[in-house]
C-alpha positions as CSV (number, residue, x, y, z in Angstrom):
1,X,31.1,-29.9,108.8
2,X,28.8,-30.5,105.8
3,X,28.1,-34.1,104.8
4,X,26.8,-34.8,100.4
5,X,23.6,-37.2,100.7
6,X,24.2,-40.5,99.7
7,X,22.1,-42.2,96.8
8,X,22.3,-44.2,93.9
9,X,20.6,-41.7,91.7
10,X,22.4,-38.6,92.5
11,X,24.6,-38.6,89.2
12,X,21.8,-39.8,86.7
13,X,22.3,-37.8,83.5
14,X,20.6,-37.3,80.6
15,X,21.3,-37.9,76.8
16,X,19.4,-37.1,73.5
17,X,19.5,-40.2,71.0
18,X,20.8,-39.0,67.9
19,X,17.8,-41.5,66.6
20,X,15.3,-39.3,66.5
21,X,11.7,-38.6,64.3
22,X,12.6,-36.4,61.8
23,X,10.1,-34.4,59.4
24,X,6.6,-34.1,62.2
25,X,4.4,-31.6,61.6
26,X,3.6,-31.0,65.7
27,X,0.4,-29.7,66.4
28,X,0.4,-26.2,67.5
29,X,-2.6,-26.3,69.5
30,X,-2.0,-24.8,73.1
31,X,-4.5,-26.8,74.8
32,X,-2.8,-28.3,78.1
33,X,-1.4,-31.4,77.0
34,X,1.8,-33.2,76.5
35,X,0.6,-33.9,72.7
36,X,2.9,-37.1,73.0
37,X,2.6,-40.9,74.4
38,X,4.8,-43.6,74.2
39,X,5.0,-47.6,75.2
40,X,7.6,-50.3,74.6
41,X,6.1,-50.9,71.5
42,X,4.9,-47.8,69.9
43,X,5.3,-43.8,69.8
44,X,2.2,-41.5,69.4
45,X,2.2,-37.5,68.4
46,X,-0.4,-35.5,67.9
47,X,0.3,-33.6,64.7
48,X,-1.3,-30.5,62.7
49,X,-3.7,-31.7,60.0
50,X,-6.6,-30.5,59.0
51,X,-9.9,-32.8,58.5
52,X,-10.6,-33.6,62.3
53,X,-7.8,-34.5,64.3
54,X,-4.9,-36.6,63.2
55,X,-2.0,-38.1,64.8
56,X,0.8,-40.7,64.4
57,X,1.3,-44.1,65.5
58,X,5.1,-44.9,64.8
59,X,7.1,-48.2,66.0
60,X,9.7,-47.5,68.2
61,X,12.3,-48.4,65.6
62,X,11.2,-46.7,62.6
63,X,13.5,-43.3,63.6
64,X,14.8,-41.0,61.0
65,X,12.9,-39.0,58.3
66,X,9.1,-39.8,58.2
67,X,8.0,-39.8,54.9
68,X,5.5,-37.4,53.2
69,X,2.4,-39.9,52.9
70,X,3.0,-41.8,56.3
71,X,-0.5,-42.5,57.4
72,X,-2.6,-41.3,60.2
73,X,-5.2,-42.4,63.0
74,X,-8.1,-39.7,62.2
75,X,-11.5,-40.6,63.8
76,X,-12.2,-37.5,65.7
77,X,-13.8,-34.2,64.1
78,X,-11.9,-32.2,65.6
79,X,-8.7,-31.3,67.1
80,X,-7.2,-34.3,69.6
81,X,-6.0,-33.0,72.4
82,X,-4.0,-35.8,74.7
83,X,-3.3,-39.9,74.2
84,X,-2.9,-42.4,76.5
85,X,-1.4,-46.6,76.1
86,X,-3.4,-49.1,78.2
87,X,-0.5,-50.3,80.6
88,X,-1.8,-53.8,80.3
89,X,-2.1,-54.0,76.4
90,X,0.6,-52.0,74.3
91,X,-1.7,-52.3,71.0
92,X,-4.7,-50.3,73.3
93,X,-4.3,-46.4,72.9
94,X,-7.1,-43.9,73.8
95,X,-7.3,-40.6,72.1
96,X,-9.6,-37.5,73.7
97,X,-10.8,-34.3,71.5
98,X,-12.1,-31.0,71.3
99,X,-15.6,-33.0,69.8
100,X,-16.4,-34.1,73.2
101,X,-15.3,-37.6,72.5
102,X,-13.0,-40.7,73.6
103,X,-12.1,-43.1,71.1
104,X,-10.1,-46.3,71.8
105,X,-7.5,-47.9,69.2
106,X,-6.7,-51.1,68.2
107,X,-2.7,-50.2,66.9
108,X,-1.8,-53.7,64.4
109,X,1.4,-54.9,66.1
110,X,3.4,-54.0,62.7
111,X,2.1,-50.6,63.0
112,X,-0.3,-48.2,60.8
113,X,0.1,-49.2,57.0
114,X,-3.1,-47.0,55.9
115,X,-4.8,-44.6,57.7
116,X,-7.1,-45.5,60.7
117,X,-10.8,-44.0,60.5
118,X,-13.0,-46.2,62.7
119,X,-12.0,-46.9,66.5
120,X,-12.2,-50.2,68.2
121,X,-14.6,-48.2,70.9
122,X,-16.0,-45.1,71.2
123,X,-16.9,-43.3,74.5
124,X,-19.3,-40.7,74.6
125,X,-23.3,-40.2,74.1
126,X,-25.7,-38.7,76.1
127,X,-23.7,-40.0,79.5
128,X,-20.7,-38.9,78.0
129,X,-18.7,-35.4,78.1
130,X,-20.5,-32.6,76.6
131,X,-17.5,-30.2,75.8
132,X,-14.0,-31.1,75.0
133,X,-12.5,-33.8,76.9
134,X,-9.0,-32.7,78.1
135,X,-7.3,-35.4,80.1
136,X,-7.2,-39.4,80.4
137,X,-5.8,-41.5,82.7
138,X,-6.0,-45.3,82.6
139,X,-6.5,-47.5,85.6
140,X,-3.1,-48.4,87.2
141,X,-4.0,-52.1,88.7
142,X,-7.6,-53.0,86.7
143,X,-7.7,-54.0,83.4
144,X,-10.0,-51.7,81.0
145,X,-10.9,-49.2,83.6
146,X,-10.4,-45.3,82.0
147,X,-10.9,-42.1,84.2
148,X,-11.6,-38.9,81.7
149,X,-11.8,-35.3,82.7
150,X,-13.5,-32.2,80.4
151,X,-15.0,-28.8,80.5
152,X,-18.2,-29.5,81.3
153,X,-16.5,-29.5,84.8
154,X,-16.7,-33.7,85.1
155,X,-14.2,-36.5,85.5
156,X,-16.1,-39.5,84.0
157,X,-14.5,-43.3,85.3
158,X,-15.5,-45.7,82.1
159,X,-15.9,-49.2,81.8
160,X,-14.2,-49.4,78.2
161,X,-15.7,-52.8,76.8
162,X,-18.8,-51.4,78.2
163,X,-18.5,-48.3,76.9
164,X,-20.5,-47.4,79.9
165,X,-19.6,-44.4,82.2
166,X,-20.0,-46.5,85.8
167,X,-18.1,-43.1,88.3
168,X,-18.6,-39.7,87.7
169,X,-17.6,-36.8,89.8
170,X,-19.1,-33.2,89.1
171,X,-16.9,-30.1,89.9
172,X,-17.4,-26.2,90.1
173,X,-14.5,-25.7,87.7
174,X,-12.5,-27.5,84.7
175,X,-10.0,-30.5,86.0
176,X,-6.6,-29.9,85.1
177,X,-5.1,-33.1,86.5
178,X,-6.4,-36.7,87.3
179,X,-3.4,-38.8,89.2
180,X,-4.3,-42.3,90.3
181,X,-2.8,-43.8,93.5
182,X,-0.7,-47.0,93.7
183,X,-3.4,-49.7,94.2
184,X,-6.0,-47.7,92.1
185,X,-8.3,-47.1,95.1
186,X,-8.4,-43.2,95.5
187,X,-8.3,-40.4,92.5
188,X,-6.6,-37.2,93.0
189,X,-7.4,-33.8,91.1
190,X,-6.5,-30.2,90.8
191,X,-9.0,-27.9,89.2
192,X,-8.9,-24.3,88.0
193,X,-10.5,-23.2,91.3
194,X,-7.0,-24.1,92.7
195,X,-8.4,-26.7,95.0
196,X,-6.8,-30.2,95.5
197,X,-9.3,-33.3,96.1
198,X,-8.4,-36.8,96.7
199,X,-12.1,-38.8,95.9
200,X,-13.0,-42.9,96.9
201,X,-14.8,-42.7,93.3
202,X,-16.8,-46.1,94.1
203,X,-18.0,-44.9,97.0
204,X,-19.1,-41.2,95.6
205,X,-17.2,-39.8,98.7
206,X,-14.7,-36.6,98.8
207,X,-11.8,-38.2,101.5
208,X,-9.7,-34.8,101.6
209,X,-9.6,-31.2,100.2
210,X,-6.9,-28.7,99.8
211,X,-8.7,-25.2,98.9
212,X,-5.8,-23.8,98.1
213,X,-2.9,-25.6,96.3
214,X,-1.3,-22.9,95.1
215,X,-1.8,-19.0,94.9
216,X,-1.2,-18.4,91.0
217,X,-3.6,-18.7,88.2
218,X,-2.2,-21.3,86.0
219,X,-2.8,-25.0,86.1
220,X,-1.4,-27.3,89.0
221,X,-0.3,-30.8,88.5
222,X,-0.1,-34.1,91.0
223,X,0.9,-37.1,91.4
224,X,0.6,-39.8,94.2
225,X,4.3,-41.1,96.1
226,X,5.2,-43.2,98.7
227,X,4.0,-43.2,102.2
228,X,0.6,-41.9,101.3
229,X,2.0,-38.8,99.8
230,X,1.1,-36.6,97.1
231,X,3.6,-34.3,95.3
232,X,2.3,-31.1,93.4
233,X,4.0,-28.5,90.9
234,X,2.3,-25.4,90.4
235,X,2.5,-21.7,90.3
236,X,2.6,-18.9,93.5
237,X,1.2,-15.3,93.8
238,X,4.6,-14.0,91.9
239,X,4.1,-16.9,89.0
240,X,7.4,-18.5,90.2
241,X,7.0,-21.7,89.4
242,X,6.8,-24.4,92.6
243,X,6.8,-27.8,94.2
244,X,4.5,-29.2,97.4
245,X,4.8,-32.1,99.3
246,X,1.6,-33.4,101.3
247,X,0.5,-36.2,103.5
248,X,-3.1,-37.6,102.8
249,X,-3.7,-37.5,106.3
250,X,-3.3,-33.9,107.0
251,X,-3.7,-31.7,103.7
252,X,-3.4,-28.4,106.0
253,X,0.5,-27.7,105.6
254,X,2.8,-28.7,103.3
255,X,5.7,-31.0,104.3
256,X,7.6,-29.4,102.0
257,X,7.0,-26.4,99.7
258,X,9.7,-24.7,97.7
259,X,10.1,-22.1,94.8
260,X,11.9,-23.5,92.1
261,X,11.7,-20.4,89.1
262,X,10.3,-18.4,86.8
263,X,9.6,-19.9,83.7
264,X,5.9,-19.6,82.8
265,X,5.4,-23.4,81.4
266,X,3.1,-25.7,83.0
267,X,5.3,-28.3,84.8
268,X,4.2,-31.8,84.2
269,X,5.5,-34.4,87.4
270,X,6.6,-38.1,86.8
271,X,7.2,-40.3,89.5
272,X,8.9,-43.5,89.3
273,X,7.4,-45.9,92.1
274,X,10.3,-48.2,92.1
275,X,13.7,-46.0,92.7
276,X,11.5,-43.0,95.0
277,X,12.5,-40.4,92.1
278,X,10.0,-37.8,90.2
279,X,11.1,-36.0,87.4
280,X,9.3,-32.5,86.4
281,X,9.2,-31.3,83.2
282,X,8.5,-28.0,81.6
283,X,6.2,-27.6,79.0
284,X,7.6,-24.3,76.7
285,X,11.4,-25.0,77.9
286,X,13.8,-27.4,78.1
287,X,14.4,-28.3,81.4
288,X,13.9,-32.0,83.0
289,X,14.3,-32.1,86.8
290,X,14.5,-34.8,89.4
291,X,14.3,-35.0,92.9
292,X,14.3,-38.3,95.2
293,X,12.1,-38.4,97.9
294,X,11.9,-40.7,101.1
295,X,10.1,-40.5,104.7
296,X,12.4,-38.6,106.2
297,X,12.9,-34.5,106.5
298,X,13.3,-32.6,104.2
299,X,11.6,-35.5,102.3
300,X,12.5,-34.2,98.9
301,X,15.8,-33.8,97.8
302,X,16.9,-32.1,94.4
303,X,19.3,-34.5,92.4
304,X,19.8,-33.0,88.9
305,X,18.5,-31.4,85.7
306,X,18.6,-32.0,82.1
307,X,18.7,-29.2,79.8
308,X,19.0,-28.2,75.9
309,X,18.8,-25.8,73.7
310,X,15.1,-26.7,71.8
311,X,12.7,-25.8,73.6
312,X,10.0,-28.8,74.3
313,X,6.3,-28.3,73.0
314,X,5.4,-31.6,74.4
315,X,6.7,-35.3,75.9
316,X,6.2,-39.1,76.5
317,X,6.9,-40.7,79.3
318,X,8.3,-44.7,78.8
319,X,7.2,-47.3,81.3
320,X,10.0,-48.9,83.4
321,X,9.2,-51.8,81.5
322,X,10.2,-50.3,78.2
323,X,13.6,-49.1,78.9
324,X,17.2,-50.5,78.0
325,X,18.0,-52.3,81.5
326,X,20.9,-52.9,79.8
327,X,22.7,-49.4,79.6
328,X,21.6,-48.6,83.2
329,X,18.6,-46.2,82.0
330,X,16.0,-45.7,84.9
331,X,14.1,-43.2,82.5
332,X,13.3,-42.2,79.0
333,X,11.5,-39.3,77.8
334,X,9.8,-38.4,74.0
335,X,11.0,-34.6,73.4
336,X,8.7,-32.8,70.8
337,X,9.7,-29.8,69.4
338,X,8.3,-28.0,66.5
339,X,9.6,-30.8,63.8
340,X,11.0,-34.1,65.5
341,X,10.7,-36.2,68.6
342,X,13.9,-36.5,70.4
343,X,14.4,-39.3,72.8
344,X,16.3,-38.2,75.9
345,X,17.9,-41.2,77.9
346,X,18.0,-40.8,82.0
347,X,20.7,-43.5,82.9
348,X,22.9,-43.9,85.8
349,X,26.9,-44.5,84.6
350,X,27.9,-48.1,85.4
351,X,31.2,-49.6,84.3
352,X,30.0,-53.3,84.0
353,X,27.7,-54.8,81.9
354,X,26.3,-57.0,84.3
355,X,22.5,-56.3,85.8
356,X,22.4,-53.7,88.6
357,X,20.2,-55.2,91.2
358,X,20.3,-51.8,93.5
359,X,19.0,-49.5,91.1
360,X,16.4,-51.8,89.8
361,X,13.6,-53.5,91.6
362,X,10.9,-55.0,90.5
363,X,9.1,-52.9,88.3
364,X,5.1,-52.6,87.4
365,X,4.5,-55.4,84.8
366,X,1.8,-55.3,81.7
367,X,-0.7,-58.0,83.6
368,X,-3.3,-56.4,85.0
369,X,-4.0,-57.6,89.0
370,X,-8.0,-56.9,88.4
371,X,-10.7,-57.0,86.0
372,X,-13.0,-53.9,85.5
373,X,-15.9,-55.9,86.8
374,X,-13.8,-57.0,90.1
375,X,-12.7,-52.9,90.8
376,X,-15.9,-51.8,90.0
377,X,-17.3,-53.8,92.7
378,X,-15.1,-52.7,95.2
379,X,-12.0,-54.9,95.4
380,X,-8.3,-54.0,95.5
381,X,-4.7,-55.1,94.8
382,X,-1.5,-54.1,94.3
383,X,-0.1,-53.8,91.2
384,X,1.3,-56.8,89.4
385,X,5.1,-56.3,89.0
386,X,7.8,-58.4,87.3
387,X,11.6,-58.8,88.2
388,X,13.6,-56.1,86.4
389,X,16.2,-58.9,85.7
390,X,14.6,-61.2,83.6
391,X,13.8,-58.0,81.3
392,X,17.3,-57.6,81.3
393,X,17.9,-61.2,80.1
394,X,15.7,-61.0,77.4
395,X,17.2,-58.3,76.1
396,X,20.3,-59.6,76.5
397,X,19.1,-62.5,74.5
398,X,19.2,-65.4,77.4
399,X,15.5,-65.7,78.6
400,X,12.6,-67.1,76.3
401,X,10.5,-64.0,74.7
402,X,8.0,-62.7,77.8
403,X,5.0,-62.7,75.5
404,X,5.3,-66.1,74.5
405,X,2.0,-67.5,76.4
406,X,0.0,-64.3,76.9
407,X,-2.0,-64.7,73.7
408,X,-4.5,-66.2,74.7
409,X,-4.7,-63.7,78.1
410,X,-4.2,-60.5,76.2
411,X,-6.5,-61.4,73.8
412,X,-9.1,-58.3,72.4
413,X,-12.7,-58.7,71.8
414,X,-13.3,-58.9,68.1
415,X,-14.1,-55.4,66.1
416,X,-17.9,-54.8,66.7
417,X,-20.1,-54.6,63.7
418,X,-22.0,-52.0,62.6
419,X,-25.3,-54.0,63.2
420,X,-24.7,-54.2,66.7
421,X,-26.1,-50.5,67.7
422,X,-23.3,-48.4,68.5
423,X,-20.5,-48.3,71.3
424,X,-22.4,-49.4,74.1
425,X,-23.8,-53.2,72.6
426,X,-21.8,-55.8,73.7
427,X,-18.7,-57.2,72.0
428,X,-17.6,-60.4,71.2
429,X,-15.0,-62.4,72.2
430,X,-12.5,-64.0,69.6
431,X,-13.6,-67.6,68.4
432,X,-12.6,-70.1,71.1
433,X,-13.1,-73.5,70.1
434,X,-16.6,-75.4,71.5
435,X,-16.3,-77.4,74.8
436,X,-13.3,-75.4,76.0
437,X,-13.6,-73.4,79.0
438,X,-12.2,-69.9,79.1
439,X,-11.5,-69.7,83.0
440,X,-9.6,-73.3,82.8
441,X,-7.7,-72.3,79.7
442,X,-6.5,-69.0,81.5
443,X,-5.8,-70.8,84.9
444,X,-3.5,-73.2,82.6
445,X,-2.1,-70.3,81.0
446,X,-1.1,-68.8,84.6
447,X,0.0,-71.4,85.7
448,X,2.5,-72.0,82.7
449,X,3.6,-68.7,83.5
450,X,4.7,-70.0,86.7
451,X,6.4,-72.7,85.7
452,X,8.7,-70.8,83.4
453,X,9.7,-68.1,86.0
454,X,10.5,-70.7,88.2
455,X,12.8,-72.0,85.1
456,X,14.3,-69.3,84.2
457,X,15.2,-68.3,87.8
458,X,16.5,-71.9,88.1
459,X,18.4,-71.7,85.1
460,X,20.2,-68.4,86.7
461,X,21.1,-70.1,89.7
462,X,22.8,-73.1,88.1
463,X,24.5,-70.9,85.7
464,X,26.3,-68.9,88.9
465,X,27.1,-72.3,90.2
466,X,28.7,-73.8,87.0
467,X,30.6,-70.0,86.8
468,X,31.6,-70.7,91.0
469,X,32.6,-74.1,89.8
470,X,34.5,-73.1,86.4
471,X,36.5,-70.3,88.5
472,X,37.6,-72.9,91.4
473,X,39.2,-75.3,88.3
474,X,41.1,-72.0,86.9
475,X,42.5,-71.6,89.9
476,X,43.3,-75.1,91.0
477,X,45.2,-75.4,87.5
478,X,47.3,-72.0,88.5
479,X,48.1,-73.1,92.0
């Protein structure tokens, strides 16, 4: 007798939103990137343009035909290659090139109304990569921490107020993924030598090596999972296309290692800490697919795929954070093809309209747990997360607006002047009036935050017992 695997996930679908970003030049380049990043706030594309390297900044909302003489971020001299949103600031977005460079964005919260030329930091020099710079990755847990990898065989870990490089890690070959763990401690990265490394950048030590992901050629991806695992997609000695599952503690045999096709597009992995499920995604085709996986064998277990009939030249991948808790959506992706970005929705079908406690824990938040001078000395946290159902209040219009007292804490460092001697001067912090102390004023500001969770989870519980109460009268009045 043959028994279906329960799970929550195992009939999540996906849908393409007929609101989608119509009239985008997309680049053509065919460097390995996802050309495409998105936040709760804002969608980015790299798009063809000549003059450097020019991309879009769009808000969410503004879908439908972009017009003709929408303006551009263009800093770079040459073609951008990926983008990347600061998880703990959704106005932060980093751009890397073919110039060798890193530049930083300050986004205006009402978008781009004429085209951006000068960067709110620039990372590069003489410290800095010395060929095109290929991937980016920020810091999962501390605040202002980037990791960068090029072709001059280097993954650089920047201190972005700084503008200082304060890791590096040589290779024998050009990185062609950088994945952070959960807490932000260890750095994983495949390189075209097909070898696997996990590094403890801070302490300049190698903790594990793989020699030999996998047998093919092309580029293999990675990403860390739960119970100190590490799933990777790649290619075998055939070119069919493949999955791995490892344990940290023994990088010798796979747990799990499975041919999935034949496509020949670079398969991009997404793992979503909270619900256990990573979604692949295939650059050059039009297939999404997701798999949950636990600690027990086989470990990873094939739920569904998404397919279409456009092919995908790149993607976005939307925080949990950013998604509509109220239709049920665990996912969203940003499809490029060769003229418009379609959003594809990954929801699981629910009748009621209520929130869905079982497929939603609490889910990574946009407040940073440390401060780049705190990692960089060696300390380490957990990721700050926040409870999936007051995001679903406040878009059900019945909790107070989350970013009501983070001004003060979110706050940028003023635009540097030109008089200050490049990237690496020290910048300013905004005016703060004399006498007041910026540690006390953020302690008050935490602790408000406090206060109005507590409130708001208050307020929840005496609204379920002034429903218990209303119910008992209804049926008192029946009987």
């Amino acid at each position: 007798m043959s028994f279906v695997r329960s799970s929550k996930y195992r009939h999540v679908f996906g849908t393409a939103s007929k609101n989608t970003y119509n009239g985008i030049k997309v680049t053509r380049s065919s460097a390995e990137s996802t050309f495409c990043a998105v936040n709760p706030k804002f969608v980015a594309i790299v798009v063809q343009g000549a003059g450097g390297g020019p991309f879009l900044v769009l808000p969410l909302d503004k879908t439908g035909r972009i017009p003709t003489d929408q303006p551009f971020v263009n800093g770079h001299t040459q073609q951008v290659i990926e983008l990347a949103w600061s998880p703990f600031n959704d106005n932060l977005l980093a751009s890397t090139s073919e110039d060798g460079t890193i530049l930083v964005w300050e986004i205006p919260d009402e978008g781009v109304k004429q085209t951006l030329t000068d960067p709110w930091q620039k990372l590069g020099g003489a410290d800095g990569h010395h060929k095109r710079v290929s991937l980016i990755q920020w810091h999962p847990v501390a605040d202002h921490i980037l990791a960068s990898g090029g072709y001059d065989n280097r993954v650089l870990v920047w201190n972005v107020l700084t503008a200082e490089v304060v890791f590096e890690v040589t290779y024998g070959d050009i990185p062609t993924c950088m994945a952070w763990n959960f807490n932000g401690s260890l750095l994983a990265t495949t390189c075209k030598d097909k070898a696997l490394r996990i590094h403890d950048v801070r302490a300049d030590t190698l903790k594990a090596e793989k020699k030999m992901l996998f047998s093919g050629a092309k580029a293999a991806k990675c990403t860390f999972v739960k119970g100190d695992k590490l799933f990777c997609v790649g290619f075998g000695r055939m070119s069919k296309r493949m999955y791995a599952l490892y344990d940290l503690n023994n990088l010798d045999q796979p747990l799990v290692e499975e041919e999935v096709d034949q496509a020949s597009g670079t398969v991009y992995p997404y793992y979503d800490q909270d619900t256990g499920v990573v979604f692949t995604v295939g650059k050059g085709d039009s297939q999404i697919r997701y798999y949950e996986i636990d600690d027990a064998e086989p470990y990873v277990h094939f739920l569904s795929s998404y397919g279409s009939s456009n092919s995908q030249r790149g993607f976005g991948y939307m925080p949990k954070r950013g998604l509509e808790f109220k239709c049920c959506e665990i996912a969203r992706f940003y499809k490029l093809t060769e003229d418009k970005c379609e959003p594809v929705a990954m929801t699981v079908p629910r009748k009621s309209e209520l929130f869905q406690p079982d497929i939603y824990p609490p889910c990574l938040s946009d407040e940073p747990a440390l401060t780049a001078e705190e990692w960089i000395a060696g300390k380490n946290a957990n990721p700050n997360t926040v409870d999936a159902r007051l995001l679903f209040d406040q878009q059900k219009g019945s909790a107070p607006a989350k970013k009501a007292v983070k001004s003060v804490a979110k706050a940028l460092p003023t635009k540097k002047s030109s008089a200050t001697g490049g990237a690496s001067a020290a910048l300013s912090l905004p005016a703060v009036t004399v006498g007041v102390d910026l540690d006390e004023l953020c302690d008050d500001v935490k602790k408000l935050k406090a206060t109005v969770r507590k409130l708001n989870r208050r307020v929840l519980t005496l609204e379920k017992q002034l429903g218990d109460v209303v119910a008992v009268d209804m049926n008192d009045e029946e009987e």
